[in-house]
Each structure stands twice: as C-alpha cells, then as structure tokens.
N, C-alpha and C positions, 0 to 999 in steps of 0.2 A: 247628375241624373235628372231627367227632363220628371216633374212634377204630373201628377195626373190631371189639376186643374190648368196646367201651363195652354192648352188649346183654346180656353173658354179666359182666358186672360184677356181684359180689355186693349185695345190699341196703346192707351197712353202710357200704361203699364209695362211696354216694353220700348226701349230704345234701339236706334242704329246708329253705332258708335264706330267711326272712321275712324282707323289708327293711325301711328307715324306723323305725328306733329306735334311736337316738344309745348309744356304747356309755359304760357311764359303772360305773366301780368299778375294782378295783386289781388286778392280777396281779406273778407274783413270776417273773423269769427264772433259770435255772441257768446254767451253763460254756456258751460258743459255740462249736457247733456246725464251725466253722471250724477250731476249736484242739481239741478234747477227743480225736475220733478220731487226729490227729497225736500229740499227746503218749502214747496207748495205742501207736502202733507203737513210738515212740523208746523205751518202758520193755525191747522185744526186745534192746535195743541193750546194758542191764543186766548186773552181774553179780548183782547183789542185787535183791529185792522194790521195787516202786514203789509209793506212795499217792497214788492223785491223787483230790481232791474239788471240789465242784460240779457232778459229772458230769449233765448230762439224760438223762432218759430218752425217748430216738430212735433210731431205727432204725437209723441210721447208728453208732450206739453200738453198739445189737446185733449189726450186722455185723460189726464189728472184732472185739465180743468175741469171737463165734465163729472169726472166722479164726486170731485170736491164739493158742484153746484146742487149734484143731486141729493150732496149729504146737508145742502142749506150753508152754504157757503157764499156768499155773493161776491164775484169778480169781475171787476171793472178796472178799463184801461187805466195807466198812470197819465202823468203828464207828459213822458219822454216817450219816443219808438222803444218798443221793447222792455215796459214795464205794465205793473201788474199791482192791483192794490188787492186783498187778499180778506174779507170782514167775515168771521167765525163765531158772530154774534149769535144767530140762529140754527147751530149746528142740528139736524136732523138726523133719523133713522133712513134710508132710500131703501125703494121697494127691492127686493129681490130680481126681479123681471128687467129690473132699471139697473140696477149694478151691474149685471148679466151681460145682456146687452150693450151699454157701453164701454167695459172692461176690455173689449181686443182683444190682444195676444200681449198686454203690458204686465209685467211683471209687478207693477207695483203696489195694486191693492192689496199683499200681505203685510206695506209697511202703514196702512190705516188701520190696521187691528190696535195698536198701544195707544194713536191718538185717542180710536172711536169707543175704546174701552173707558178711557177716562174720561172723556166728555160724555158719553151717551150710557156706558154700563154694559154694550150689546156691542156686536158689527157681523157682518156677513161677508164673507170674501168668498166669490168663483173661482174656480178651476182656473189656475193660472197657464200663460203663455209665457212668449218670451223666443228667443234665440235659441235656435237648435244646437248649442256648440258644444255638449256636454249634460252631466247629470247636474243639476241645480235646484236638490229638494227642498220641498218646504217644512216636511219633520221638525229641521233642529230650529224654526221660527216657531213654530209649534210647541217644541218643550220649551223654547225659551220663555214664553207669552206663561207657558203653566207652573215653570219657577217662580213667574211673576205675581202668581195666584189665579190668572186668568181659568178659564174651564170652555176647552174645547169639543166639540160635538161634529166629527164628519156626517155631513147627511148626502145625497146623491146631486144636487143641487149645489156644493160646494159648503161650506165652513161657519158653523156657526158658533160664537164667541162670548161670554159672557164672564162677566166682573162683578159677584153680589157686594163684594167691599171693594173698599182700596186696594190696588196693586200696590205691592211689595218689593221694595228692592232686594237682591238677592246675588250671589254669585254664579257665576257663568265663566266658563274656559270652553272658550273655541277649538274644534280638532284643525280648522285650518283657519288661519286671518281671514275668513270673509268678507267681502264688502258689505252685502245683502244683511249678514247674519248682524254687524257690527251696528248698522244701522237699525235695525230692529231695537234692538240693547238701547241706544240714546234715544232714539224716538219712545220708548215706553217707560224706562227709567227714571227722563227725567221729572213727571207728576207723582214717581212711585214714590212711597213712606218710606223715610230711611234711605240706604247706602247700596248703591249696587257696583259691583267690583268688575271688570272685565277683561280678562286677560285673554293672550295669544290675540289682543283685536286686530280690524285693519289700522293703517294709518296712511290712507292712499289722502293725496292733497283735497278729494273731494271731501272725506271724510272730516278732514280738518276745517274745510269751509262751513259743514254742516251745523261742527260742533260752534264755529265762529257765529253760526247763523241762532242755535238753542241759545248762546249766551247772550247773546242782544237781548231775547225773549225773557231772560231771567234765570238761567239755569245756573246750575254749580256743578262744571264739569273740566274734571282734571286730567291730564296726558301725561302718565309717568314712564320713565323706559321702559323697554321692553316688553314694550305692546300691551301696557296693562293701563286701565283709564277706569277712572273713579267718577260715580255721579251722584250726587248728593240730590234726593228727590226735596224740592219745593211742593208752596202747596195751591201755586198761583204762578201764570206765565201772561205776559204780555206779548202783547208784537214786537215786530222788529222793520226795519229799514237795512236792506241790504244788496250790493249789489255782485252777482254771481260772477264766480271767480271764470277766465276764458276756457274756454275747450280745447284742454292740452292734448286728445287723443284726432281730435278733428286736426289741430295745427300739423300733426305728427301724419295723417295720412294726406296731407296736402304736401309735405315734405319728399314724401314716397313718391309721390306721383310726380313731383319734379325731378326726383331721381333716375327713377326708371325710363320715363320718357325723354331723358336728358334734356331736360327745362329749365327756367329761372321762376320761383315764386315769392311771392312775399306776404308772410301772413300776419295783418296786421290783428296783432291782439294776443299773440302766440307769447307767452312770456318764459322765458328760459329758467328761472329757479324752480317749474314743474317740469320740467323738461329735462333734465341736466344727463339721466342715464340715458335716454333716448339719443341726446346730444352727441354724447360721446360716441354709442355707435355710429353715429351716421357720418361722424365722420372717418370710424374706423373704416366702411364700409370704401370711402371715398366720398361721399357728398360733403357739399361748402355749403355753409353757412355766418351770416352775418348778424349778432345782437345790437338791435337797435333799444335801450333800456327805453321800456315804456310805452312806445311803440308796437313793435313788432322782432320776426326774425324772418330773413329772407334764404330759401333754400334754394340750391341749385346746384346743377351735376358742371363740376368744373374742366370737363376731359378727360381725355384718356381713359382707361382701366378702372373698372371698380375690383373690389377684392374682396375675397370667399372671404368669409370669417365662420367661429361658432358662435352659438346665440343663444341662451338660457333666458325662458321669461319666468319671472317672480313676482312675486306679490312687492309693491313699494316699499322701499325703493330699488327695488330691482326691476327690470326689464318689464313690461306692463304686456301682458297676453293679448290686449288692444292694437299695441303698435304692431304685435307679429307678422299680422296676414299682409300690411300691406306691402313691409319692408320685405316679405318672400317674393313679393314681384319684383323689387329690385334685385334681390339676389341671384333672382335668375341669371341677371344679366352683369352677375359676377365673375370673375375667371378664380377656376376651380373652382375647391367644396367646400360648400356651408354645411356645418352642423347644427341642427336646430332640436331644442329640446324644451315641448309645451309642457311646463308642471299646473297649470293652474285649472285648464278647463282641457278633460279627454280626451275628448273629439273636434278641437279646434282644427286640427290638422287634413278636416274632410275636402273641406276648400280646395286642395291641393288637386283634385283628379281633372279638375276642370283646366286648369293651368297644364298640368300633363298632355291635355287633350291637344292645348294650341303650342305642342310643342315643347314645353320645358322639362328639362330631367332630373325627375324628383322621386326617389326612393321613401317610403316609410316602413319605420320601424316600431317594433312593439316595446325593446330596450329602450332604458336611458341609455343616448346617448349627452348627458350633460359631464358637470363634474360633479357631483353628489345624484343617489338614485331619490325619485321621486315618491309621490305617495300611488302611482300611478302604472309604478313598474312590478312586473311580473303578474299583472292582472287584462293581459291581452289586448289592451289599448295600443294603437295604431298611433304614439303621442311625440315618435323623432322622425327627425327627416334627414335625408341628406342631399341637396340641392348642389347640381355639377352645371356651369354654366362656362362662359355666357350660351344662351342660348338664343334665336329669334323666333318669339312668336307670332303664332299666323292666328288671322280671326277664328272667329268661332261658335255657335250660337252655347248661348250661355245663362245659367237657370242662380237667380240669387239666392245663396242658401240661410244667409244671416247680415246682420248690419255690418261689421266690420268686415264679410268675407267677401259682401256683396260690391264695397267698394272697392277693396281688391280687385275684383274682377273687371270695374272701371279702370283702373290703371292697368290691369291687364291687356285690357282691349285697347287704349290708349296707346301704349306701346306698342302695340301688335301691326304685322301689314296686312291691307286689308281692312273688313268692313263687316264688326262684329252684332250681334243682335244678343241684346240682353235683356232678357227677361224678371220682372217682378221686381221694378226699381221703385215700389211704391215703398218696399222695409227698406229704403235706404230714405229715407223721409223721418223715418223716427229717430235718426241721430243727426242728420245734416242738413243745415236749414239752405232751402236753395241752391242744391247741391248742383242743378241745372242750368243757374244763371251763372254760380261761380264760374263751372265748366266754360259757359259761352264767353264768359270775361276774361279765360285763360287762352281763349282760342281755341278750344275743343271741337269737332265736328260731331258733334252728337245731335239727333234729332228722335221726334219721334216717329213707331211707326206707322204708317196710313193706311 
C-alpha cells in the first residue's frame, strides 16, 4: 500500500532497481545490528571508558550514539575502522526536547531506563518507534522496571522514571522468550541489590554476546537450562573491551538474495555456529553453500530446481522471524508449496501483498498452519502462508514497509524482469551498512532516482 507521505519522498530515498542479473562477488559484514546498539547502552552502566569494535555503520548506531552523548557520554573514534571508545564518566540528565527529537523511530531508548536509573536516579523515554511487523509493547518493560522498584509515571510527552533507592533484584517469568524484554532484565539487574532470577528468557546468540559484553564489565551472570539465567547484582561495574559478534541475520539475507537471483556470494564474516538452523534449511530449500572456518561462508544457487518445503520460525534456536521474509522470495521460486508459519511477530506476513502484486502466488491464512498451534492462533491474525511456485516476477513500484521486509523486497526486484522503483530505502539503513555499495560490488543494477 503506497504510504501517504510516499509523493513528498525525496529523490534519494527511492531507488531503480533492474532485475534479472544474478548477483555474484563477495561482501564483508561488521557487528549485528541486534547486539552493537545493546552493548553502547550497557557501557552507561560503566565506571570507566568502554572499547567496543566491529561497530557498522547504521542508523540505528547513530541514534544510540546521539542519545548516549546527550546523556553526557563522550564518544570518540578508536584506533581501528569501526570502533568506538565509549567514557560514562559525566553521565547526565538530557533535556526532554533533546531525547525527543533525536530518538527516531528506534526502539531502543526503553533499554536506557535500568542503566539511567542507576546512574542518575531519574530517565525520560518518548514514545517509541520501531518496525511495523507486529504488536511490541512496552507494558511488560514497564512492570519489569517496577518489580525492580523503579516508579513509573505516563505523562503526554512520554515516560517518566524514578528510583528513590536502589533497585532491587527480583523474579520475573516472561509470557514469551523476548529479546527486548530479556534485555531489559540484564541491563537493569545487573547494579540491582541482591538476586534476580529470569525465566522463560531469550537465548538468541545476541543475547549471549551481551551477557559476554556485562561480564567483561563485572557482572555475575549465570545461563541455566531452560531459559532461566540468574544475576547477581554488584555494587560497581567497570568497562569492557569488546569486539561485536558478526551479523548472522544480514549474512542470512545476503544468502537469500543469491538464492533467489540464482547468484554466487560470499560473505565474509558470516560464521556458521549462529547460523546452523538457517544452514540447514537453505540447504533443504536447495541452495549450496560452502564453510570457510574463520573466514566466511559462500552462498549460491547450484541449478536446477529449488523445492517447496514447510517453514516454522521460533524463537532460538529455532528458525529466527528475521530470516523469513527474505527466504519467502526464494520460495517463490520454489516448485510446489511452502508452508509457512510466523509464531513470533503477527503481522510479519504483510510484506507478502507486495510480492503478490509482481506476481507470486501466496495465500494467507489466519490458522496455524505449523506443527504445534501458536500463541497467535484463533485470534484472527493473518500469520500462515502457503507459497505455490515457481513463479516469475515482474517489476513493480514498491513502498518499504519495515527493515527486513524492506530487503525483501530488494531481492524481489532483483529477481524480477523489468525495472522496479522502490521506495523508502532510507529504513533499510538502520540495519545494513552500505547496503548500496555491497549491491554495486555484486553487480546490482540499482541507481537512484533523478
């Protein structure tokens, strides 16, 4: 559905993207996008300078940093490309006006409420943004923050936060393994008094870099089965030196996009022990791939027929809602039917109408169709599909609805014959560094428009 501000969109903001040419040459990923802004809040949490490296350079990087600086934070380059020294000496209050306005559409000012409570006693978070893919409240960050002792105040202006004593550790059981929620839990827990228990957490790889990232700093944080992790509040953290694990959801839609397009790529930095369920479909799917330890892995469509499969995405380590969207454009060009069934976020499955348009044939369903029902079923969500291919698509002008749907839609048009116009590739900046020059280094015919 073409946006209402889509006319008043500037030139550079949208693309013309030639399809039908296989993408074929090598790109290099940096730190993911999932972990890097995380690890800049936990450096507030500091008494000393943080180093953290492999940072990309995205949006969502420059958000943080500006929020960071406005709370008295000083950051200054490292010595390597793509590092960051991080000094939380002088943490401040930032004006209202000022958090306001530099906040975006990023989701992540709710996770400075546990640092800014414990350094400063106070915080202020706006109205958050983010990706339209689904309902992603901020409530249960809310109760969390008030098990913790915190005392929250809605005012029309956004959130205001206050800590007359110490935060408290305390127990917490998540209704579903959140990323977002899990994170909140370790970034506040660990300066709180005492013991805080966490069950049903996530345990996606980022998480576990995070936790890699608190323990440099001093923390005491434990990973027991079955998603229950224990943090023992300190009463003092120092920095850390750290450098950010690669971007296994960028490597995975680089993958995609040599699939679909029937390409060869090679992405260096892509490392396969986070990757491992992904792995395995793609090559159920049909695509090859090659592990270079250390290196990289190189993805490419080896011939012939790809093939229908089902697809369930889960919380880690299962099937990641991230890789979905882009691997439904390879399915397209599957023979026979995929079964796909999103459990994690509702409405990921919007994307799909736009792909319909340039041709592909894609049913949804309000059923699970997985093999266990979701938290998501019988509540009129539109969250299965069922994908009848191959199909060939034809360009299309094209409106991006979100980060991962949005590059979707780049391998869509990529694949497609014809010469497609994509609009609002400025939100694919907040997860993919250079996502324009990789393109050109693959052989992409994309420009923009004049």
């Amino acid at each position: 559905m073409k946006p209402d501000s889509a006319a008043a969109a500037p030139a550079d903001d949208v693309l013309l993207v030639h399809g039908g040419t296989p993408l074929q040459g090598e790109i290099r990923l940096r730190g993911a996008k999932n972990l890097v802004p995380k690890a800049m809040v936990a450096a507030l949490l500091g008494q000393e300078p943080s180093r953290l490296r492999n940072i990309p350079d995205i949006s969502d990087v420059d958000i943080v940093s500006r929020l960071l600086q406005l709370h008295g934070v000083a950051i200054v380059p490292g010595d390597e490309p793509g590092e960051l020294i991080l000094d939380p000496a002088s943490v401040e209050q930032a004006t209202i006006a000022d958090v306001d306005a530099h906040a975006g559409s990023s989701r992540i000012p709710i996770l400075l409420c546990g640092p800014l409570l414990h350094r400063l006693g106070h915080a202020f978070i706006p109205d958050l943004g983010g990706c339209r893919i689904g309902d992603r409240p901020i409530d249960f960050h809310l109760d969390v923050l008030r098990q913790f002792g915190a005392e929250v105040e809605k005012r029309p202006q956004g959130l205001h936060l206050a800590a007359p004593q110490r935060l408290r550790g305390t127990k917490v059981e998540l209704p579903f393994p959140s990323v977002g929620a899990t994170e909140q839990v370790l970034l506040t827990a660990v300066l709180a008094e005492g013991v805080t228990e966490l069950r049903n957490a996530a345990i996606e790889p980022e998480i576990v870099d995070l936790i890699a990232v608190l323990q440099k700093m001093g923390a005491i944080i434990t990973v027991h089965t079955d998603r229950v992790i224990r943090i023992t509040g300190v009463d003092r953290l120092g920095g850390y030196r750290h450098r950010a694990m690669s971007d296994r959801l960028e490597a995975a839609s680089w993958a995609c996009a040599a699939l679909a397009t029937g390409g060869d790529v090679y992405v260096r930095g892509a490392e396969q022990k986070d990757m491992m369920t992904f792995l395995n479909v793609y090559r159920t799917v049909g695509g090859a791939f090659e592990v270079e330890d250390g290196e990289g892995i190189r993805f490419w469509h080896p011939g012939g027929q790809l093939c229908a499969m089902p697809l369930e995405t889960d919380v880690h380590p299962g099937f990641q809602t991230d890789w979905q969207q882009p691997l439904v454009v390879a399915l397209t060009q599957a023979t026979g039917l995929s079964i796909l069934h999103e459990t994690v976020y509702e409405n990921r499955l919007g994307f799909t109408e736009a792909l319909a348009a340039m041709g592909a044939t894609i049913q949804l369903y309000r059923e699970c169709l997985g093999g266990t029902p979701c938290r998501f079923g019988q509540r009129n969500f539109l969250h299965s599909a069922v994908i009848s291919g191959p199909t060939k698509l034809q360009a299309a002008e094209l409106f991006i609805p979100d980060l991962r749907g949005g590059f979707s839609y780049l391998i869509a048009a990529l694949s497609a014959q014809g010469m497609s116009t994509v609009h609002g590739i400025d939100l694919i900046n907040r997860g993919y560094e250079n996502f324009l020059g990789k393109l050109s280094d693959l052989g992409a015919r994309v420009e923009h428009r004049r």
